[in-house]
C-alpha positions as CSV (number, residue, x, y, z in Angstrom):
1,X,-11.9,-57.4,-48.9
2,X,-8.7,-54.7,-48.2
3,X,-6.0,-56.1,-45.9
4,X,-5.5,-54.5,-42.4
5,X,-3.2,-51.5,-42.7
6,X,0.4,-51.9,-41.0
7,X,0.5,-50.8,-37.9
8,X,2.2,-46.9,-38.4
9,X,4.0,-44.8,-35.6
10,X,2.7,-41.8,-35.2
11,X,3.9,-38.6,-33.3
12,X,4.8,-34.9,-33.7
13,X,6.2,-34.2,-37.3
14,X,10.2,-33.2,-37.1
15,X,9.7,-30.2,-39.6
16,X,6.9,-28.7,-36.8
17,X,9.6,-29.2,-34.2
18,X,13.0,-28.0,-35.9
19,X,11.8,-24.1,-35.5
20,X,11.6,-24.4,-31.9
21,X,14.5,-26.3,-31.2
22,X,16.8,-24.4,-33.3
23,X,14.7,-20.8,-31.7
24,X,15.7,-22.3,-28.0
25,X,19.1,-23.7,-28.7
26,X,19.9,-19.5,-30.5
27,X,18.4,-18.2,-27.4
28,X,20.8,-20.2,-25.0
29,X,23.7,-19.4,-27.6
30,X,22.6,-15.3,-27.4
31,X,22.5,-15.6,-23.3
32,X,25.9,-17.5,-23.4
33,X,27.4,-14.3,-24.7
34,X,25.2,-11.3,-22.2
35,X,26.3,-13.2,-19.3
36,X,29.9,-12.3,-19.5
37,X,29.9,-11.1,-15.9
38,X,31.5,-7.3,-16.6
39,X,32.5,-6.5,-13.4
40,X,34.8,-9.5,-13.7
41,X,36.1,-9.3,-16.8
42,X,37.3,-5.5,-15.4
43,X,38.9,-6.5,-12.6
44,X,41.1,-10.0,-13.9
45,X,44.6,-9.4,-15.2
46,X,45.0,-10.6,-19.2
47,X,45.8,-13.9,-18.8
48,X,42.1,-14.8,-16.3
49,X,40.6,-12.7,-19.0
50,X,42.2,-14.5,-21.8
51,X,40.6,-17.6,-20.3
52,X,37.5,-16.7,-19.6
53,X,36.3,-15.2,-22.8
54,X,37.7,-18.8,-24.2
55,X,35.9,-20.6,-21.3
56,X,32.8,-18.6,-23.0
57,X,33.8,-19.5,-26.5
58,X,34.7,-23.0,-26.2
59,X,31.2,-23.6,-24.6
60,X,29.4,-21.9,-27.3
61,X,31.3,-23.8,-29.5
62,X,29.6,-27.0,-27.7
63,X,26.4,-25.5,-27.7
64,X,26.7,-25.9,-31.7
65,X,27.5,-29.0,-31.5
66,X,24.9,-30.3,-29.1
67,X,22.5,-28.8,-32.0
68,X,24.0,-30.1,-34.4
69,X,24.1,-33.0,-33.3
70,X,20.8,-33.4,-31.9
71,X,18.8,-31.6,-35.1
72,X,20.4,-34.6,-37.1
73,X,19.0,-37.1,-35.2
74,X,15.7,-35.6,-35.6
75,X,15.7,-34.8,-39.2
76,X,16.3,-39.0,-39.2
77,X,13.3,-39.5,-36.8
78,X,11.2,-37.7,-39.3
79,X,8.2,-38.3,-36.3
80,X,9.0,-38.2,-32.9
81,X,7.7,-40.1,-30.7
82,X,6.2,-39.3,-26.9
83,X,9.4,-40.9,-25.7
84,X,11.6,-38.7,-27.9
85,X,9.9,-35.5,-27.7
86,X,10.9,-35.8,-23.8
87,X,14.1,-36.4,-24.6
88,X,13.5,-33.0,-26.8
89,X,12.2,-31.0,-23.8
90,X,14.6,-32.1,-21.6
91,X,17.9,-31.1,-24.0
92,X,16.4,-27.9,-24.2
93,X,16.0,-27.3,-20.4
94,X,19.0,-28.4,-19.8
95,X,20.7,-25.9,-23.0
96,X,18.7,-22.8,-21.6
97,X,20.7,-23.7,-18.0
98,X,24.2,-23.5,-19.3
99,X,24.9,-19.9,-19.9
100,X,23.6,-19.4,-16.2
101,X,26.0,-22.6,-15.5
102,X,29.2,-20.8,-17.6
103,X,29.1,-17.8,-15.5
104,X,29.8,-19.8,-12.2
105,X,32.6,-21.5,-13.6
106,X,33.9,-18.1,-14.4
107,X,33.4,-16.5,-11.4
108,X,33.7,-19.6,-8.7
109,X,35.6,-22.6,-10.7
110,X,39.0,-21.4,-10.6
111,X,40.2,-23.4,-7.5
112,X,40.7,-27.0,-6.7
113,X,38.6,-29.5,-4.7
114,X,38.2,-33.0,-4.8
115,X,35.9,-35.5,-3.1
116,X,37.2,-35.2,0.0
117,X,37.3,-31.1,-0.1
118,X,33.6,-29.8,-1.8
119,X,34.6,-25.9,-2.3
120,X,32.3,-23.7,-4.3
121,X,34.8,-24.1,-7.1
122,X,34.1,-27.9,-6.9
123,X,30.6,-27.5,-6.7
124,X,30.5,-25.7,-10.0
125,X,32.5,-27.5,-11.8
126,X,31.1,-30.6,-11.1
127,X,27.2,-29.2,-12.3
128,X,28.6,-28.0,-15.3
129,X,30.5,-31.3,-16.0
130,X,27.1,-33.1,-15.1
131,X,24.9,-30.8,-18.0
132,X,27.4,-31.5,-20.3
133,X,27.4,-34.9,-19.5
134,X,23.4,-34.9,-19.4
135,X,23.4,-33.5,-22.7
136,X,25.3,-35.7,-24.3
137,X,23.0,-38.7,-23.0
138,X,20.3,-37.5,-24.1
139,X,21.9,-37.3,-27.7
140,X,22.9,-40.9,-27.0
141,X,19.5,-41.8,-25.9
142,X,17.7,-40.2,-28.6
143,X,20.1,-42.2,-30.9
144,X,19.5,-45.3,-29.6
145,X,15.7,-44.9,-29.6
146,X,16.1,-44.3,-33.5
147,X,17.0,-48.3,-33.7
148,X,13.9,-49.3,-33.7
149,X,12.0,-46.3,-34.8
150,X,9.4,-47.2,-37.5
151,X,9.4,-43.8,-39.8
152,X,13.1,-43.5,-40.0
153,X,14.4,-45.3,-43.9
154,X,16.2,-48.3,-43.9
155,X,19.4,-46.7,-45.4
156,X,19.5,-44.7,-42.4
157,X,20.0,-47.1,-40.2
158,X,23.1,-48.2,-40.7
159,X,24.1,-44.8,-40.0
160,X,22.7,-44.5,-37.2
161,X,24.1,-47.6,-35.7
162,X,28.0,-46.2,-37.0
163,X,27.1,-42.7,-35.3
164,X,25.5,-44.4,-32.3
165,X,29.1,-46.4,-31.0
166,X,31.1,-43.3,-32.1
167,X,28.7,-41.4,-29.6
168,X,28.7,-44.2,-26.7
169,X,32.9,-43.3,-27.4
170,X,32.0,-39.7,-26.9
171,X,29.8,-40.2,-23.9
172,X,33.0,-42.5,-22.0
173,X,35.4,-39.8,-22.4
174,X,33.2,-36.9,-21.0
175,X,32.7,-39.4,-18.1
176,X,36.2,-40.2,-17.5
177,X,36.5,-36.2,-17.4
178,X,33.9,-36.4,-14.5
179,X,36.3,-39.2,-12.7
180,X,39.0,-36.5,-12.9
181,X,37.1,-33.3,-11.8
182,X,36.3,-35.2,-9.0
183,X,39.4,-37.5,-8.2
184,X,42.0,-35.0,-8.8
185,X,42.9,-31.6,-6.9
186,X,45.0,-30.2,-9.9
187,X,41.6,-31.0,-12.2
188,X,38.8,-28.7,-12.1
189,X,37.9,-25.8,-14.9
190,X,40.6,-27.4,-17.4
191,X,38.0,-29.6,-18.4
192,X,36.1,-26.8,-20.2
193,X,38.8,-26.8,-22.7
194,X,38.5,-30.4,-23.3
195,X,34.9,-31.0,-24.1
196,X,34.4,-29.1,-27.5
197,X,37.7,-31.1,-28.6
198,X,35.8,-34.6,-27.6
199,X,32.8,-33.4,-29.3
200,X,34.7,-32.1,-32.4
201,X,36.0,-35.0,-32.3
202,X,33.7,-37.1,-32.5
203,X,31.6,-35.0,-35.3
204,X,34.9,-35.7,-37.3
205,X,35.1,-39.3,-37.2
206,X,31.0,-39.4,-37.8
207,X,31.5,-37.8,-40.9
208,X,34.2,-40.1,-41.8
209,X,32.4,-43.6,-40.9
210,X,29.9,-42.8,-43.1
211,X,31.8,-41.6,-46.0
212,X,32.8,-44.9,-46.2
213,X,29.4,-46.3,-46.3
């Protein structure tokens, strides 16, 4: 008589996913670049331009590297599970919002604040902080879910636990930049500059934990 078949996770395949993920993730990447406000960009002297087309460059650049980050993760899951495919939706909600998000900065987040002193530029910057930060959890969370995750191969795992404390790194310092934005008069918009550098740098030492592997 056969033997009961292992119990199997099952869910939605990664390869059906992938084309909508990477269709929204171009989308939001497209939008980032029409929602240059023009009547702005015409009236700011060279160096507020200067900053705001890199403003708009540096978060396109972590746009990128939320995908990339996040595509890898499921391309490991190979099935996602109802948990997971949340944690899909919700990263792309979130990714849609931040061209909308990058414009207020532009126009509104040039001015200080602090916890004592909301201003619009406070306001701003502080939503935008939190997507970012959102984001990145939910790369974390989908990371840590992958622990235990029955499809993904053994080899991978040990991957995935080097890439997960490399992330939780990632996820601290994007925090501590929230502390500042909101601590800190003299910190507010700077912190655009600084979050493609955390998340470049943590791509880099990624790739180099597991070239040691």
């Amino acid at each position: 008589m056969p033997g009961r078949p292992n119990h199997v996770q099952r869910g939605l395949r990664a390869a059906a996913v992938l084309p909508l993920f990477d269709s929204v993730f171009g989308v939001a990447l497209t939008l980032l670049a029409f929602s240059v406000p023009d009547d702005v960009m015409g009236g700011m002297d060279a160096l507020n331009l200067a900053l705001a087309i890199g403003v708009y460059l540096l978060s396109g650049l972590a746009v990128v590297l939320f995908w990339f980050k996040l595509r890898r993760q499921i391309e490991i899951a190979r099935q996602l599970l109802l948990s997971q495919a949340c944690l899909g939706l919700l990263s792309l909600l979130v990714i849609v919002l931040l061209p909308k998000m990058v414009q207020l900065v532009v126009l509104h987040g040039n001015g200080s604040g602090d916890l004592r002193n909301w201003t619009p530029a406070q306001i701003v910057n502080t939503v935008f902080l939190g997507a970012l930060l959102l984001q990145d959890g939910i790369c974390l969370g989908f990371s840590w879910s992958l622990l235990g995750h029955t499809p993904v191969r053994n080899g991978d795992r040990a991957q995935i636990r080097l890439a997960l404390r490399v992330q939780l790194a990632g996820f601290l310092a994007l925090l501590s930049l929230g502390v500042l934005e909101l601590g800190l008069t003299s910190f507010n918009n700077e912190f655009v500059l600084i979050v493609p550098v955390i998340l470049l740098l943590e791509e880099w030492l990624v790739a180099r934990c597991l070239a040691r592997l």
